[in-house]
C-alpha positions as CSV (number, residue, x, y, z in Angstrom):
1,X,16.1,39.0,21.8
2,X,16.8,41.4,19.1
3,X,19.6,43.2,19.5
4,X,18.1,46.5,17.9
5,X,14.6,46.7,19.6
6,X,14.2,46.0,23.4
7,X,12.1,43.2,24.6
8,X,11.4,45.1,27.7
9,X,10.6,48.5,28.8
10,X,11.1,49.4,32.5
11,X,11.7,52.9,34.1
12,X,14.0,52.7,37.5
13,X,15.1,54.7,40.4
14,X,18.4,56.3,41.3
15,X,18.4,55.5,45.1
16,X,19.7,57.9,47.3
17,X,23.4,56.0,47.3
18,X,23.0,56.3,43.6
19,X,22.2,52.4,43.1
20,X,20.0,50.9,40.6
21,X,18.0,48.0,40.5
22,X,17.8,46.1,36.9
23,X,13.9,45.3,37.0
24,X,13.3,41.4,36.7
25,X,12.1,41.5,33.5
26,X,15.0,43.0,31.8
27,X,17.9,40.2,33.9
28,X,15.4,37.2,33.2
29,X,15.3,38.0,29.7
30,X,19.3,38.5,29.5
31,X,20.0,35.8,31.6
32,X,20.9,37.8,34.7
33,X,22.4,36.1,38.5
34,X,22.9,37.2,41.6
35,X,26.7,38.3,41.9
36,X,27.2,38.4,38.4
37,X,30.0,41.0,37.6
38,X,29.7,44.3,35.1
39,X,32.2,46.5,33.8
40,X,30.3,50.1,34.0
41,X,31.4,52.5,31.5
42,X,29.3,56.3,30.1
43,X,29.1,56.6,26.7
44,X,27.8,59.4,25.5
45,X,25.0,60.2,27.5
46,X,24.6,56.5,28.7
47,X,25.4,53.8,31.0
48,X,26.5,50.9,29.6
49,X,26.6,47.6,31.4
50,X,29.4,44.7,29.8
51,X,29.3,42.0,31.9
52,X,32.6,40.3,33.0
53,X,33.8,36.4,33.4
54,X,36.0,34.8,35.2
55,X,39.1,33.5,33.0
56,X,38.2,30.0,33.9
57,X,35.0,30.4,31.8
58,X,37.0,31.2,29.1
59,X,38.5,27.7,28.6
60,X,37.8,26.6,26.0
61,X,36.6,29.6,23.9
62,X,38.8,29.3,20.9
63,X,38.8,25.3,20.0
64,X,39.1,25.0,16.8
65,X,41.2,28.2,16.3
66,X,44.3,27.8,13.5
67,X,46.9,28.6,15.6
68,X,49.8,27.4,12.6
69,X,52.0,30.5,12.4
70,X,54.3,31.0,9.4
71,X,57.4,32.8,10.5
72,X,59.8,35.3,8.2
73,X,63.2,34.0,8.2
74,X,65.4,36.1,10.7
75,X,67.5,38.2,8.0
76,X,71.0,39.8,9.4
């Protein structure tokens, strides 16, 4: 999916409780679950949805990373 043109078009509906519901279209082709967590946030004139992991599906994340740290000597 390119990240600058949609795959997918759908209008929705504010419901009276002011819910949405992400057409199935749009979560199939992002990979969407029921119970999967989001972080909801305006920007600008927007709704943004980030979607948020639990730490243990973090593990893991940086193998590989350099994690040798060179240290100034302590100067008094």
């Amino acid at each position: 999916m390119s990240q600058d043109y949609p795959d997918s078009i759908a209008s929705v509906t504010v419901s009276a409780d002011l819910q949405l519901t992400i057409p199935s279209v749009v979560g199939q082709s992002l990979g969407l679950s029921e119970g999967q967590r989001f972080q909801v946030m305006r920007y600008r004139n927007r709704i943004e949805l980030i979607p948020t992991y639990p730490v243990q599906a973090l593990r893991g994340f940086l193998k590989g990373m350099d994690t040798a740290l060179t240290r100034d000597s302590d100067r008094l």
